[in-house]
C-alpha positions in Angstrom: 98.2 125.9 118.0 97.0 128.2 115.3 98.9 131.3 115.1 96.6 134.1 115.1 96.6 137.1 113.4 96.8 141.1 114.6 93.3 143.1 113.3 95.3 146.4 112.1 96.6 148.4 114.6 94.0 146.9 117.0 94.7 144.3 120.3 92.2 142.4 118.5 94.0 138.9 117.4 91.9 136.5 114.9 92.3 132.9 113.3 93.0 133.6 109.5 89.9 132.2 108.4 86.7 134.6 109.6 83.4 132.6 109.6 80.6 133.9 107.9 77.5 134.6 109.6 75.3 135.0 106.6 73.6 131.3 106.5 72.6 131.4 110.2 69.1 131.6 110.3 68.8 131.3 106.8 70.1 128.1 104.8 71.2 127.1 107.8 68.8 126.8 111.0 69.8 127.2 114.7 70.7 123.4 115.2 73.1 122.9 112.3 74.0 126.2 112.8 75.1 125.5 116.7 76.5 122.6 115.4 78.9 124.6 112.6 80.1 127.7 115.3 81.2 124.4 117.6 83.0 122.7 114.9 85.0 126.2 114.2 85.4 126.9 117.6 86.6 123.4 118.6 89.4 123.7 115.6 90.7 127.3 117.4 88.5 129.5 115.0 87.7 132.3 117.1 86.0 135.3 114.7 82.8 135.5 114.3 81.5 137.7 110.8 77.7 138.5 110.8 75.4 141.7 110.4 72.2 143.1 111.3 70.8 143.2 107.8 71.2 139.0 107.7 69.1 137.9 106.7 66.4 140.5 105.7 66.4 139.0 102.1 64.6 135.6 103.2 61.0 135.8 102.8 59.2 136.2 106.5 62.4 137.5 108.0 63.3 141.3 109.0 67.0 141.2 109.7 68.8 140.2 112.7 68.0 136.4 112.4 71.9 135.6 112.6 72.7 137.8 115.2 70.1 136.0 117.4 71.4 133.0 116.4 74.7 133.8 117.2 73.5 135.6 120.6 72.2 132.2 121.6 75.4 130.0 120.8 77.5 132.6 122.8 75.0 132.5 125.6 75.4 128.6 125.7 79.2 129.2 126.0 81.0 130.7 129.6 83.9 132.2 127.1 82.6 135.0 125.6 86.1 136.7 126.0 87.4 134.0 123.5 85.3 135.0 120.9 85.9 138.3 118.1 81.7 139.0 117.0 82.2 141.4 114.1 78.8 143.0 112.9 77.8 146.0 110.7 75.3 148.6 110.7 73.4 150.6 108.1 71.8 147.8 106.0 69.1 146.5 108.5 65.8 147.6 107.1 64.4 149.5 110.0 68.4 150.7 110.6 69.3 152.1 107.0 72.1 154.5 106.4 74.6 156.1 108.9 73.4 158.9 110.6 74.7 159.5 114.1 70.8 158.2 115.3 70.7 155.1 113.1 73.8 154.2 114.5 73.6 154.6 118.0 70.0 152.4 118.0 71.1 149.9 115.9 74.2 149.2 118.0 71.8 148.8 120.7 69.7 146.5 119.1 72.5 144.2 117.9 73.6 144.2 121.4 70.3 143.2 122.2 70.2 140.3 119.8 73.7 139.0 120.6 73.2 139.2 123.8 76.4 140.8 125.0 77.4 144.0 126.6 80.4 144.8 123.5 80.8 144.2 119.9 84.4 143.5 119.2 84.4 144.7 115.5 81.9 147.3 114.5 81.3 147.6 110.7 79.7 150.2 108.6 78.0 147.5 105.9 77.7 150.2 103.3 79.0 153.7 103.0 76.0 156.6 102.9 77.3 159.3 101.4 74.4 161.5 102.3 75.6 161.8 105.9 79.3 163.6 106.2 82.1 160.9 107.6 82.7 163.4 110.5 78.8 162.4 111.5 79.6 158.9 111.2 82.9 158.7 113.0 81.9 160.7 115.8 78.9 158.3 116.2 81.4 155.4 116.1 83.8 157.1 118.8 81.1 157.5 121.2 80.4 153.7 121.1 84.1 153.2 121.5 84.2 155.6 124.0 81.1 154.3 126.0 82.4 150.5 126.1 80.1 148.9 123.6 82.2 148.2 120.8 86.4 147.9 120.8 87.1 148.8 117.3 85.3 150.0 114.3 85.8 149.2 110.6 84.4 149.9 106.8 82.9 147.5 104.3 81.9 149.1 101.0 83.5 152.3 100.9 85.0 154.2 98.3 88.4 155.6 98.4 88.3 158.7 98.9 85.5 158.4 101.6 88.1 155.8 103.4 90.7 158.6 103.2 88.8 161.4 104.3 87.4 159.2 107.5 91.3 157.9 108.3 91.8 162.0 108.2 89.1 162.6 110.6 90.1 160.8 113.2 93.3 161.7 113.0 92.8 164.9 113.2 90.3 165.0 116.0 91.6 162.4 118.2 88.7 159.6 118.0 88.2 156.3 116.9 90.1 155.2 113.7 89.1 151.9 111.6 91.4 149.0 111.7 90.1 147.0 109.3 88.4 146.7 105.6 86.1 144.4 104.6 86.5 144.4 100.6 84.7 142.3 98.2 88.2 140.3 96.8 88.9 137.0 95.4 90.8 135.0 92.7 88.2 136.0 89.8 87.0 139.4 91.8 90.6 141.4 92.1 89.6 144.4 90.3 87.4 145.0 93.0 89.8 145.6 95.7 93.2 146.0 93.7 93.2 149.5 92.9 93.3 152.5 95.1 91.6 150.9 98.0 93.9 148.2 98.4 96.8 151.5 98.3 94.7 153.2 101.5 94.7 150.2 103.3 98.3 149.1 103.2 99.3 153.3 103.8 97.0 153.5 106.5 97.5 150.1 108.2 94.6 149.0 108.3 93.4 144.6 108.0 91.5 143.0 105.2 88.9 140.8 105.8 87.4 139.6 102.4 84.2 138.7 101.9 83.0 136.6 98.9 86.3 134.8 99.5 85.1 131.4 97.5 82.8 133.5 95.2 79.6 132.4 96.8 80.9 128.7 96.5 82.6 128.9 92.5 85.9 128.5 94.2 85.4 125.3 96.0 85.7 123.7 92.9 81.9 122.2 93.0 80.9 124.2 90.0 81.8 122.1 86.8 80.2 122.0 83.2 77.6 119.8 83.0 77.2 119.8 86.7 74.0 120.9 88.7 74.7 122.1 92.1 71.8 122.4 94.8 72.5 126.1 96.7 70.9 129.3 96.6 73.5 131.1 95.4 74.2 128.1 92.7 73.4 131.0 89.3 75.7 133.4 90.6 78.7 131.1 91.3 77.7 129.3 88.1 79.0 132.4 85.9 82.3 132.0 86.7 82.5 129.2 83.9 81.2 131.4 81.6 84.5 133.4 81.3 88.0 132.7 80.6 89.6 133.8 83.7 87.1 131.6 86.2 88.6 128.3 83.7 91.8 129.1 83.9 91.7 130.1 87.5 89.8 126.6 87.9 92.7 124.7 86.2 95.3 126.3 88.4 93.5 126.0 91.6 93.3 121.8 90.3 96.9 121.8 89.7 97.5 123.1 93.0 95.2 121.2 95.0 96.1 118.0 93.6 99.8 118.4 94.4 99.2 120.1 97.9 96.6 117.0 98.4 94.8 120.1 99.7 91.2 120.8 98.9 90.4 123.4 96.6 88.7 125.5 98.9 91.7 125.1 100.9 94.0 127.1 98.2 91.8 129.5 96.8 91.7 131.0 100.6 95.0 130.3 100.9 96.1 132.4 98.0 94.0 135.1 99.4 95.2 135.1 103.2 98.9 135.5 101.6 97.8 138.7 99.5 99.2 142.1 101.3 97.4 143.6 103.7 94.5 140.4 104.3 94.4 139.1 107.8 91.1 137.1 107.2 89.4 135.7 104.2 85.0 135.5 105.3 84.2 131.9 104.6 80.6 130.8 105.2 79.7 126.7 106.1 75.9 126.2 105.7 77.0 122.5 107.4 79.6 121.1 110.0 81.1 119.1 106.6 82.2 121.9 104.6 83.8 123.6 107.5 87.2 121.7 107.5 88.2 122.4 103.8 87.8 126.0 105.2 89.7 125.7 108.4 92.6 124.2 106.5 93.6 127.4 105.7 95.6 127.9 108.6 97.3 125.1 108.2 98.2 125.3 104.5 101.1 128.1 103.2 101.7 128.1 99.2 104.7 128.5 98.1 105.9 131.4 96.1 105.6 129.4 92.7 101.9 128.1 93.8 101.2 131.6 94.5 102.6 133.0 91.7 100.7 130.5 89.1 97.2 131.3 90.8 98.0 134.8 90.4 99.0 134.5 86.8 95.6 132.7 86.3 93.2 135.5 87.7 94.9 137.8 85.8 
């Protein structure tokens, strides 16, 4: 059995390996998506990571495709209570932005979609810095407050803003986030490594990475020469364009080869052992990627493994 992992200072308690909601509805339709939410449940993944905005982007859709998706596969299912649905607000098209309005009837319509009365993890997707954080936590509060969500977190948030909302609550006595959901990999650690990273670990709170294979470069699929069939295929590509993605790319190799573990595997592995993450976000668009991201549970690096992958993505 899996040992699963505390969300912050919440009773929330999550496999180490989030699955990412993004492809439902999207590159991945209901079926093989049905068929990817069993495969993780029926290896003891049990968190969920989606939003309303997925997938707006996708020609014909308006947001909320995953959620539906999801809503439907939980529906199917009599253990709801087994199950930690994260989703975020503020991104969704006809939902932008964080007033105490936009929140209130967006949480109601991702209810809607996911067909539940709660939303275990509640998300603002991206800070707005137009609308004061006492606005937005209040807002949050009252959904804590009123039963429809059990704990609230940030995803894109600077700093100070992060700070200055932790204060709030605080202060005032409402709902305070848990967790952080930071863009952070092996060749992406300015982007959380810095003062962010510092607020977390003072305050607490849980990491939950997304990007964690850096939309697929650090699976290992991405080679010169090679051609790789995905829609996010240009963006991972660039990683071989700089020093730090080959030499991270060598390591991960060396690694993988001796563990006998995939590469996937490691890369997520070297990122569930960094402070303060409880959860790297992992996407499978199919039931066979899935168990190289599983694995993670099962796989702990050793200091020297974790120090040479760090070294690389220096």
């Amino acid at each position: 059995m899996t040992s699963l992992r505390r969300l912050g200072s919440s009773d929330l308690q999550v496999f180490p390996l989030a699955l990412g909601g993004n492809v439902f509805g999207w590159t991945a339709d209901e079926a093989q998506s049905f068929a990817v939410l069993d495969a993780y449940a029926a290896a003891g993944g049990n968190f969920i990571d989606t939003a309303d905005a997925y997938s707006a982007w996708v020609p014909g859709n308006e947001g909320g495709e995953s959620e539906i998706v999801i809503g439907k596969w939980l529906a199917a299912r009599s253990d709801r209570s087994d199950i930690v649905v994260a989703t975020k607000v503020g991104a969704h098209p006809a939902y932008k932005g964080l007033s105490a309005t936009t929140i209130k009837a967006a949480a109601e319509q991702s209810l809607r979609r996911l067909g539940t009365d709660h939303i275990d993890l509640y998300y603002t997707h991206f800070d707005d810095e137009t609308v004061p954080v006492e606005e937005i936590i209040t807002a949050l509060d009252q959904l804590v407050k009123d039963g429809k969500v059990r704990a609230i977190a940030a995803s894109n948030i600077s700093p100070e803003r992060l700070q200055a909302s932790l204060d709030f609550s605080e202060r005032e006595g409402l709902a305070r986030y848990v967790a952080l959901q930071p863009h952070y990999n092996l060749v992406s650690r300015d982007t959380y490594e810095n003062e962010l990273q510092d607020t977390a670990a003072r305050a607490g709170l849980a990491a939950v990475p997304y990007s964690a294979l850096a939309s697929g470069f650090l699976t290992g699929k991405y080679r010169p020469g090679t051609s790789v069939e995905s829609a996010r295929a240009e963006k991972a590509g660039r990683h071989l364009e700089s020093e730090r993605g080959r030499k991270v790319l060598a390591a991960l190799d060396k690694v993988a080869q001796e563990r006998g573990a995939e590469i996937a595997t490691v890369a997520l592995a070297w990122l569930a052992a960094r402070p303060t993450v409880a959860a790297p976000i992992a996407s499978a668009r199919t039931v066979d990627q899935l168990p190289a991201l599983v694995a993670v549970a099962g796989l702990r690096l050793t200091e020297q493994e974790l120090a040479e992958l760090t070294e690389a993505s220096a």
